[in-house]
C-alpha positions in Angstrom: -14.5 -10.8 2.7 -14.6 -10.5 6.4 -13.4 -7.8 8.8 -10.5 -9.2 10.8 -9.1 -8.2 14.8 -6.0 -5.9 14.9 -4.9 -7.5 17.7 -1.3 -9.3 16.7 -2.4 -8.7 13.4 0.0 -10.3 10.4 -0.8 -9.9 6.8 -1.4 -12.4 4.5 -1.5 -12.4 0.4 -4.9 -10.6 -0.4 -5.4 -8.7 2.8 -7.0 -4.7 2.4 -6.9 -2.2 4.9 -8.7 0.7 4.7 -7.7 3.7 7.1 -11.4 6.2 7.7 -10.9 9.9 6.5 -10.2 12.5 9.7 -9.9 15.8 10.3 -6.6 15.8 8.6 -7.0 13.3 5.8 -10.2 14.0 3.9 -10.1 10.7 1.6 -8.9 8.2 3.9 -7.0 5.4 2.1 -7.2 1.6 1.1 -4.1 -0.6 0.1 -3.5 -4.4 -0.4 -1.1 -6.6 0.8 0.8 -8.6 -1.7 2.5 -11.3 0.1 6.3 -8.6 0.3 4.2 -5.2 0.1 1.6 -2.9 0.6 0.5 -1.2 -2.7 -2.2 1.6 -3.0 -1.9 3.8 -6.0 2.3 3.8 -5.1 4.3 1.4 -3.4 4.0 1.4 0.2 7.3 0.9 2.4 5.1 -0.4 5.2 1.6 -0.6 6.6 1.8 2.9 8.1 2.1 6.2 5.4 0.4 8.5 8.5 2.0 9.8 11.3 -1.1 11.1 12.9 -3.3 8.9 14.7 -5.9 6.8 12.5 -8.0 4.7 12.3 -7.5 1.0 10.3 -10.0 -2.0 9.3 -8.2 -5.0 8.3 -10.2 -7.4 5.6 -9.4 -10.6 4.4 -11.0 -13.4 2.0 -13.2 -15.8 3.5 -13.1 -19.4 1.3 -16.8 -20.0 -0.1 
């Protein structure tokens, strides 16, 4: 799995994010893109559940 750029970033099947914890969100948060949807531990209705400004890593599969 390798870290990809956020620049024009479009999801694909199998892509992760995971947003760092701040001074407002203790735990952070990871979800995975399923090809229609983000899905955590609930079903996202889009990429972004903060309002606040955080930070994202995007990750996808590499082949082998």
């Amino acid at each position: 799995m390798s870290e990809i750029s956020q620049d024009a970033y479009s999801p694909l099947q199998g892509d992760i994010y995971i947003i760092e914890k701040s001074n407002v969100h203790e735990y952070g948060h990871i979800a995975g893109y399923t090809g229609n949807q983000w899905i955590s531990d609930f079903k996202q209705k889009s990429m972004v559940i903060y309002k606040d400004k955080v930070t994202y890593h995007f990750y996808r599969m590499t082949g082998n």
